[in-house]
C-alpha positions in Angstrom: 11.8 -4.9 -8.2 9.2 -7.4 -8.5 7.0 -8.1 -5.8 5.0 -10.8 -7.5 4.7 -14.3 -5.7 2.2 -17.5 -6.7 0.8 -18.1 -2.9 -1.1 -21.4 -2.5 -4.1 -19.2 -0.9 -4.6 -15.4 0.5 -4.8 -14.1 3.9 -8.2 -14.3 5.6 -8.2 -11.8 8.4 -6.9 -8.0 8.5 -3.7 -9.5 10.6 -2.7 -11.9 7.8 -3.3 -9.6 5.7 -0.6 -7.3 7.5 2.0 -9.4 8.7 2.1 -10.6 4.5 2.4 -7.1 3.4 5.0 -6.6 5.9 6.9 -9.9 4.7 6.4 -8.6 1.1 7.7 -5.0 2.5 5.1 -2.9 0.7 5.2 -0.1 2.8 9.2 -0.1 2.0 8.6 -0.3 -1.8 6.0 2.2 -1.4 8.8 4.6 -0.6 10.9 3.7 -4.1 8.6 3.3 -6.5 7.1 6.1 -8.9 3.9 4.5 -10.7 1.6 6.0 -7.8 1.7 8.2 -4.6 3.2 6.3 -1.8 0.1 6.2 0.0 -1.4 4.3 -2.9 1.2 1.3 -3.0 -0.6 -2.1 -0.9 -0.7 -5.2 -0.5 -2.9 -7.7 -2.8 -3.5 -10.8 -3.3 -5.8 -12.3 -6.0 -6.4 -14.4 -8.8 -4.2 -14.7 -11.9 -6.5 -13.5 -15.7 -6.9 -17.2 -16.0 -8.4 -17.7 -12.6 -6.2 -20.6 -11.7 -3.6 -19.5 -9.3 -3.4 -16.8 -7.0 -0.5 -14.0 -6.6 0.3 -11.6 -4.0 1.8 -8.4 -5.1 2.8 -4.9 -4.0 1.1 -2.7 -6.4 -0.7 1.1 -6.3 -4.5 0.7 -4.5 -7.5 -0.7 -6.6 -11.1 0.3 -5.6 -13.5 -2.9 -6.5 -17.2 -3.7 -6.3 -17.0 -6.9 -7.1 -15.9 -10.2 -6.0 -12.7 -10.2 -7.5 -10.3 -7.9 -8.7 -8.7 -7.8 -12.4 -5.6 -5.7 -12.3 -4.9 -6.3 -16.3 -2.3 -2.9 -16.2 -0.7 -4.5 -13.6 -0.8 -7.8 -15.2 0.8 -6.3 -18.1 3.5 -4.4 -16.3 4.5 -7.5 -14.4 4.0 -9.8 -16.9 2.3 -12.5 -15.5 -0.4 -13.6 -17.9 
């Protein structure tokens, strides 16, 4: 099941950010899917490899230092480049 969705922006505070991984149903997906511990499965939402459109996705946790996040093993899995 493919959570991926072009959004015209992302959510900007913590409760955005919850009620769209609720609308998404992460935490439900969470449950299903067998690429990471349940625990691991969020919400994200961030820029496509060619830094022109922005997705949101259920996907397992990434830890970033940076600005933006480049989830190329994701990309690949889902396709989206």
């Amino acid at each position: 099941m493919s959570t991926l969705e072009y959004v015209l922006s992302c959510p900007r505070t913590i409760e955005e950010i919850q009620k769209a991984a609720q609308r998404k149903q992460c935490h439900d997906i969470a449950k299903t899917q067998s690429c990471t511990e349940p625990e691991n499965f969020k919400y994200h939402c961030v820029l496509n490899s060619f830094k022109n459109a922005t997705v949101e996705v259920c996907a397992p946790e990434i830890i970033s230092q940076g600005m933006y996040v480049y989830l190329p093993t994701i990309y690949r899995y889902l396709n989206i480049e």
